[in-house]
VOGU-3710 file (C-alpha; in Angstrom, 3 decimals, decimal comma):
1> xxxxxxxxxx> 99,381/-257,740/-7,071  96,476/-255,471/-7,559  98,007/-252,409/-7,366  100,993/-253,011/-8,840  98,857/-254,159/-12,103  96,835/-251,230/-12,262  99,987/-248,908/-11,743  101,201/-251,339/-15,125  97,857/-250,084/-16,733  98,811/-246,311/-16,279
11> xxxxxxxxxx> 101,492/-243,945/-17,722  102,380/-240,500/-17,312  100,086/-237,955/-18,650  102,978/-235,420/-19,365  104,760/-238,204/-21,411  101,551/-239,207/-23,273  101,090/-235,454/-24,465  104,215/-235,141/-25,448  104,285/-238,226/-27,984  100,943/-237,316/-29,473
21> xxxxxxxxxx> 102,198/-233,644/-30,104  105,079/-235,332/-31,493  102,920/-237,205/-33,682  100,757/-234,283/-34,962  103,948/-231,725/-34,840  105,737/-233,762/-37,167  103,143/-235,414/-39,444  101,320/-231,491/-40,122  104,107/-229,919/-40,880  105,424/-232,954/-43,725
31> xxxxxxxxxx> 101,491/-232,682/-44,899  101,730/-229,027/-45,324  105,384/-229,106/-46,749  103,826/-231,951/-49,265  101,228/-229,127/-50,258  103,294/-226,494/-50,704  105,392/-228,093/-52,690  102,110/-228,991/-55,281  100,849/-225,893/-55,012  104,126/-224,004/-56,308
41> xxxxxxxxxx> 104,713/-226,868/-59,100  101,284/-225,708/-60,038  100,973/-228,504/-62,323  98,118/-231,210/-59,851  96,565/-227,840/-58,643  96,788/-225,240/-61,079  94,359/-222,107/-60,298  93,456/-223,819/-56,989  95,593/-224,341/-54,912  92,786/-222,390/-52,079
51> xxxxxxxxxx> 90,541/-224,867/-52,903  93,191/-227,793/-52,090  94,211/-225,624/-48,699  91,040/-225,268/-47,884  90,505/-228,933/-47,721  93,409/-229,182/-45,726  93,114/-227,151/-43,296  90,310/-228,196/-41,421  91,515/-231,538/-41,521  94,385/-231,223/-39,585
61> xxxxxxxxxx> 94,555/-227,592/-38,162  91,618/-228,018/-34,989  93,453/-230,425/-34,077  96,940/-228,926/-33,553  95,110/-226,066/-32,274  93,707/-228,277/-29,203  96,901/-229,951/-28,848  98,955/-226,453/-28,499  96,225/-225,608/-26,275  96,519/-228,285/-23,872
71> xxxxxxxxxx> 100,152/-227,401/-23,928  99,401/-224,073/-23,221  98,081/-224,594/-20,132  99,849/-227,672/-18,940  103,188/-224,966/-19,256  101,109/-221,758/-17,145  99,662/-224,387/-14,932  101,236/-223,667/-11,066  100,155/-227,089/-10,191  102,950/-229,710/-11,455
81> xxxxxxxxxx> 101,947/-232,514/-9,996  101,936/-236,045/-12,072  98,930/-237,851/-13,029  98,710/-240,735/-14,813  96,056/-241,932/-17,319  95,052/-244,997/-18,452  97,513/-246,784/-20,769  94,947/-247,974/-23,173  93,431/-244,782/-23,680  96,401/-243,237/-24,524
91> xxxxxxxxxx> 97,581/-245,943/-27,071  94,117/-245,565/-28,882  94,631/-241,492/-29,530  97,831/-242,468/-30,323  97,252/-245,314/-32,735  93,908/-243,372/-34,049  95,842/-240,312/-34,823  98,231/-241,812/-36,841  95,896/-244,275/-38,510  94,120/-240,915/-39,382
101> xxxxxxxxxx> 97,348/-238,610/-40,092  98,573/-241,256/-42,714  95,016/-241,615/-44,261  95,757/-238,029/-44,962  98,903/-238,333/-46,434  98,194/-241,167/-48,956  95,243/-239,215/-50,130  98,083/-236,728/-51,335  99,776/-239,027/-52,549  98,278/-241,651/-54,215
111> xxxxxxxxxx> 96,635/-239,377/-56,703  99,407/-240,397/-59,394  98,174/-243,793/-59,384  93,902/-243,202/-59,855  92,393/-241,403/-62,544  91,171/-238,388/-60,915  92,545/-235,171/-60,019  94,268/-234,447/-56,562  91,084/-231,963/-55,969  88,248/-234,679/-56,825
121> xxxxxxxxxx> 90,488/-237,152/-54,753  90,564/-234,588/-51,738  86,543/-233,879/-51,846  86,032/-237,252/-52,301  88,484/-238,064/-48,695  85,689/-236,560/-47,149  83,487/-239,911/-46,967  86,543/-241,542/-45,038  88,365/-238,842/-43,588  84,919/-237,432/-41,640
131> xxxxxxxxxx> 84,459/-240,761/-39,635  87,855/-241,130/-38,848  88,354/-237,595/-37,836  85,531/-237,769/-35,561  86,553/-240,923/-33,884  90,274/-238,910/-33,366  88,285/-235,812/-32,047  86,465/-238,312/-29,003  89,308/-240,502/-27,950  91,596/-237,665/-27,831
141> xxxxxxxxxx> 89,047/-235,245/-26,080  88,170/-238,489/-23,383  92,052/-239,002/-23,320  92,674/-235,041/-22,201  89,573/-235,358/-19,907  90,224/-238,405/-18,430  93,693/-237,520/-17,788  92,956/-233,968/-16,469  90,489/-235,299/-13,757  93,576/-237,941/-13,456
151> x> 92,443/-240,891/-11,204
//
């Protein structure tokens, strides 16, 4: 019964990569789409648009850049073999992320509805976005750890 319930606990790593790229690989590119499209209507941004894609950015682009990395190697690694990782672990990047990704999202878009500007709402994210992005950052860097060292 033991093992069997600790094999229940685990899932593949390979599968558990590929959801959270998923994730980020479809929620960036709607984000940026989102942006480009207020950026060209000019009318929330105006002048400054940089300083509203320079907000973005390093909210969402270090961490597509680790994910492509871990892909990266996973696809020029000569070793295939399958490790698991703990199921938990996996379902808290995953939950975290998008928790996170759509914290991101209804900054954009809730600016209609308060009476600041898209830019003051964006600075302002800042005080909820920085937390949360850190807590992303060390659940999914224990998750590619833990699941590198498998076992």
């Amino acid at each position: 019964m033991g093992e069997a319930s600790a094999m229940k606990k685990e899932i593949s790593l390979k599968t558990c990569k590929k959801r959270l790229a998923a994730l980020w690989f479809t929620m960036g590119p709607i984000i940026v789409l989102l942006l480009v499209v207020i950026s060209l209507l000019g009318k929330k941004l105006g002048d400054k648009a940089d300083e509203a894609w320079g907000w973005f950015l390093p909210t969402v682009m270090p961490t597509l850049s680790l994910i492509i990395g871990v892909l990266v190697v996973d696809a020029t690694d000569p070793q295939k073999t399958e490790k698991k990782v703990d199921r938990f672990l996996f379902w808290l990047a995953f939950d975290l992320s998008f928790f996170y990704l759509a914290i991101v999202v209804l900054t954009i878009l809730i600016q209609p509805f308060t009476g600041s500007t898209l830019l003051d709402l964006m600075k302002a994210s800042n005080l909820w976005l920085g937390p949360v992005q850190g807590l992303v950052a060390a659940v999914l860097g224990a998750f590619f750890i833990k699941g590198e060292r498998g076992k």
